[in-house]
N, C-alpha and C positions, 0 to 999 in steps of 0.2 A: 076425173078432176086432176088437172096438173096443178103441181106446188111446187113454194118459191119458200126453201128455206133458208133467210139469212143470220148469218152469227154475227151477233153483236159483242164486241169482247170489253166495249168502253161503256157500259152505259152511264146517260146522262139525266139529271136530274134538274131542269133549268127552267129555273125564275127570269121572265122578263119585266122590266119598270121602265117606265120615262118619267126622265129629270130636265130641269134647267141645267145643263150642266156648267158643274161648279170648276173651280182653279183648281190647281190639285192641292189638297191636303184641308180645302173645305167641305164644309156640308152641304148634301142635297136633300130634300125630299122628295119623293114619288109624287108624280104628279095624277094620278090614277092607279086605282087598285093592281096589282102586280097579278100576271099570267103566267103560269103553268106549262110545260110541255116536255115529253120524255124524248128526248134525243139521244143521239148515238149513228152511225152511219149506215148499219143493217136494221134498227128500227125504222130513219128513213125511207129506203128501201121497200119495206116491207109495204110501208104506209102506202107506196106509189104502187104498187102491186096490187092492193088493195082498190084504191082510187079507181085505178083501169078496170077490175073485174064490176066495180058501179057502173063504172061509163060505157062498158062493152058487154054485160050481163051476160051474153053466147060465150062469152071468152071461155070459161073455166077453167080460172085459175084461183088457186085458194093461195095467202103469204103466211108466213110463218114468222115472228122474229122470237129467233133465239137470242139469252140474256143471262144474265147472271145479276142479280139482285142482291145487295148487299144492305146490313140494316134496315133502321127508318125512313132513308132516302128513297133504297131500293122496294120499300114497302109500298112509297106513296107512289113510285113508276108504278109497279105491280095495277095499285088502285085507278090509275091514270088509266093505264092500257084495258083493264076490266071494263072502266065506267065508256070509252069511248068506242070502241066496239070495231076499231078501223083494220085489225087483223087478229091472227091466232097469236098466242104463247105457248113456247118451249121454256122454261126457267127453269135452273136451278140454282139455289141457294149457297152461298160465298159469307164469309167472314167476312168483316170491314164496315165502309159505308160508301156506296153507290156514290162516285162523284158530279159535286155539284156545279152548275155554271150560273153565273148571272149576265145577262144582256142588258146591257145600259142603254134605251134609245133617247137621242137628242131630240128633245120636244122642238127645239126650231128649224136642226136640217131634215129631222128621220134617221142619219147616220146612227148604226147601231156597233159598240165598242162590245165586245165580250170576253169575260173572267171564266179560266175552266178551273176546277182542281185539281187534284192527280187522281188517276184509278187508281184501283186496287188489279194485284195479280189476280188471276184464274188458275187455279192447280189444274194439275193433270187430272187427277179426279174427277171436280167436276166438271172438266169439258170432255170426260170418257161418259160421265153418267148423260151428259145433255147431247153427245151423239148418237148414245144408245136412244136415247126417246127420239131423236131425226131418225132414226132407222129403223121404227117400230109402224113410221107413217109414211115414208119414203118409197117409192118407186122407179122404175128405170125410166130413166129420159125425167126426172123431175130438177128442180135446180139448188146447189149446194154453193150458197151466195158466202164467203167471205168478207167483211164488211169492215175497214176503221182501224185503229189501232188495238192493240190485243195485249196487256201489259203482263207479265210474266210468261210471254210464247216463247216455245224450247223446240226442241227437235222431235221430242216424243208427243208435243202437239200438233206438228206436223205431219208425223206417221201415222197421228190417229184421225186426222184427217181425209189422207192418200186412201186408209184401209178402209172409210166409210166411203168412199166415192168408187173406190173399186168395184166394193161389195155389194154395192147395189146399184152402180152401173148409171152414176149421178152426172149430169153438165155440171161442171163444176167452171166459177165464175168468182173474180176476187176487186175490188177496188178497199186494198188496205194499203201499208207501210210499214218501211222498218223491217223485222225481222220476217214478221209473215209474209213481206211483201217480195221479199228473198225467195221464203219458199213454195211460196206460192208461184213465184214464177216458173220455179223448178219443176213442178208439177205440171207443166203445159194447159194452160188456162184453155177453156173453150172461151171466155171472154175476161181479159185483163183491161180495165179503164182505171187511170188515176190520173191527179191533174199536172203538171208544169213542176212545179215547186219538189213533189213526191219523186218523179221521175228521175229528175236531175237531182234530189240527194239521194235517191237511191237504186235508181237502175241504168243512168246514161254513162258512167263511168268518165266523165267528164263535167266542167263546168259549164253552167248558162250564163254566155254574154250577153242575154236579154235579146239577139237578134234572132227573126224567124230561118234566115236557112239553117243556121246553126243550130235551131232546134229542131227542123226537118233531118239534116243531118244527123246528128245525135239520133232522132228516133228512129230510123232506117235500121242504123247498124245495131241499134238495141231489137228492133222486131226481131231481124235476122237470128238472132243469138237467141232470143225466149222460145221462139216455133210456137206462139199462142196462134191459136184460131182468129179470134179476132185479139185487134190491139187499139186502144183508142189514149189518149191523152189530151186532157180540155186543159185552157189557158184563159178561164172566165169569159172576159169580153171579146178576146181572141178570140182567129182562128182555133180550131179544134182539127188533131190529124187524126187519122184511122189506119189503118193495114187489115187487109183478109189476108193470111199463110204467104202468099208465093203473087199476092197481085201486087200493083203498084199502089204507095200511099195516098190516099186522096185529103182535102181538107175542107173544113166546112165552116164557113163563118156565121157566127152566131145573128141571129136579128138584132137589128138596135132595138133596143129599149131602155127605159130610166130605169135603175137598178135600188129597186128601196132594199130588199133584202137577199143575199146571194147565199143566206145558210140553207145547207142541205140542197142545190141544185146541182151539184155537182150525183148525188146520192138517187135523185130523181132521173138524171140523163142516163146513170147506169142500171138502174132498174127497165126502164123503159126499155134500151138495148136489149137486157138481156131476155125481156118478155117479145120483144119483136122477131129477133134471130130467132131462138128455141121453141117460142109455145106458136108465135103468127108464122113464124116459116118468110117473113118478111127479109127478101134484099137487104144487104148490109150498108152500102148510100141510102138507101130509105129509111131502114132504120136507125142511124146512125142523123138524119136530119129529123126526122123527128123525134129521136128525143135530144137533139139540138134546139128546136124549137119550145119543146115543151120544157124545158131549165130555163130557157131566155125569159117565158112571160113567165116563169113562176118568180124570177129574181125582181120582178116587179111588187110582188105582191111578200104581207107578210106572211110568216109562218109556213108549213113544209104542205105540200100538194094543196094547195089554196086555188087551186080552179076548177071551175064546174064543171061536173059529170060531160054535160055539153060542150066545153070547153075541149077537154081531155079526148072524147069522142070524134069532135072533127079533127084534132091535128091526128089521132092515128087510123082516122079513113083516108084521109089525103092520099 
């Protein structure tokens, strides 16, 4: 059984409602009961990993998402993730309370506006105790997904990092930001994806005039410099670029479709990847278009991996 452990270091706790929406600084009410769902970008993740082992049952691949659960928020994830059954849990337990989001949808366009709060840091502690449990179920050639933002990351979460993917001989695979996304590059990613926005505040060492050569350019001279295996960078409705090591960049434009909700597709295309390169042995233009394909239609629909076993199935027989 191959596995896909991803770290989540932001977990989220997020209420969605639809409202009339009001002017600001009036009141709205809910216009139907409010919905539930545990987010974060390695839960994501995990959820898509899961998805595929439904849709492709031969696969054998089991997802893991790592978490850090904090108070009554982090309790009621905990309950969410137990009651729904769509992956494993790694948790350990943080002081604070799991932050919260709210998703405001517009009852007359669908446009949805969303509120986050802040995290809570992760000690060193317990991201040593939650790698020791990744290393208790881990094997070689399994995946050590880094995932989102990681509020209190240091150097010594770094090192303990490098020293679990050492020691037991893990792909290791990052779509985060910020400081992790630092060293995480440092670490020569077997697969590094983030989007536009990430890239250019943190790894193209220049600004974005919003032009595509200038962003081809920009990510050329950044592959060169990282040495990741693969490299991908999405730009939503854009083109999307890609590099394997020493080939040329190639890019890939996403399919049109109407976009009702674009949360978490970004977190589904990198899942996808990393399950296509590593566990299918799948070409990196192939795998790299579908799961270009499979983000486009899921931005259509709401909520994170929202299409069917079926669905999921043909785009990665294609």
């Amino acid at each position: 059984m191959k596995k896909f452990f991803a770290i989540t270091g932001n977990l989220l706790a997020e209420t969605t409602m639809t409202f009339d929406m009001p002017a600001v600084g009036a009141t709205a009410r809910a216009l139907a009961p409010a919905g539930f769902q545990v987010g974060g970008k390695g839960v994501n993740a995990s959820k898509a990993i899961s998805a595929i082992s439904r849709a492709l049952p031969k696969s054998g691949v089991k997802a893991y998402s790592v978490i850090f659960p904090a108070g009554a928020n982090g309790e009621r994830c905990m309950d969410f993730l137990r009651e729904k059954k769509f992956c494993q849990t790694i948790s350990e337990r943080v002081s604070g309370e799991t932050r919260m989001g709210l998703v405001c949808v517009d009852a007359k366009t669908g446009v949805e506006t969303t509120f986050l709060g802040d995290g809570i840091p992760i000690g060193i502690g317990a991201f040593k105790r939650a790698l020791k449990k990744i290393s208790s179920k881990a094997a070689p050639g399994d995946i050590l997904a880094l995932c989102g933002s990681f509020p209190g990351w240091s150097a010594r979460h770094a090192q303990e990092l490098r020293k679990l993917r050492l020691s037991k001989n893990l792909i290791f695979c990052a779509d985060t930001y910020g400081a992790p996304l630092r060293d995480a590059a440092n670490m020569k990613c077997d697969l590094l994806k983030i989007n536009r926005r990430e890239f250019f505040a943190h790894l193209a060492r220049t600004r974005d005039n919003g032009s595509f050569k200038a962003f081809k350019n920009a990510f050329e001279k950044t592959a060169k410099r990282l040495n990741a295996v693969y490299f991908a960078v999405s730009d939503g409705e854009n083109p999307a670029l890609f590099k394997e090591s020493d080939r040329e960049t190639f890019l890939i434009e996403p399919p049109r479709a109407e976009t009702v909700s674009s949360t978490g597709c970004g977190d589904i295309m990198f899942a996808c990847m990393a399950y296509e390169l590593f566990f299918a042995n799948t070409a990196f233009k192939l795998a790299a278009a579908r799961a270009v394909k499979w983000a486009s239609l899921e931005a259509g629909k709401r909520g994170i991996c929202s299409l069917t076993c079926a669905e999921i199935a043909r785009i990665l027989k294609k």
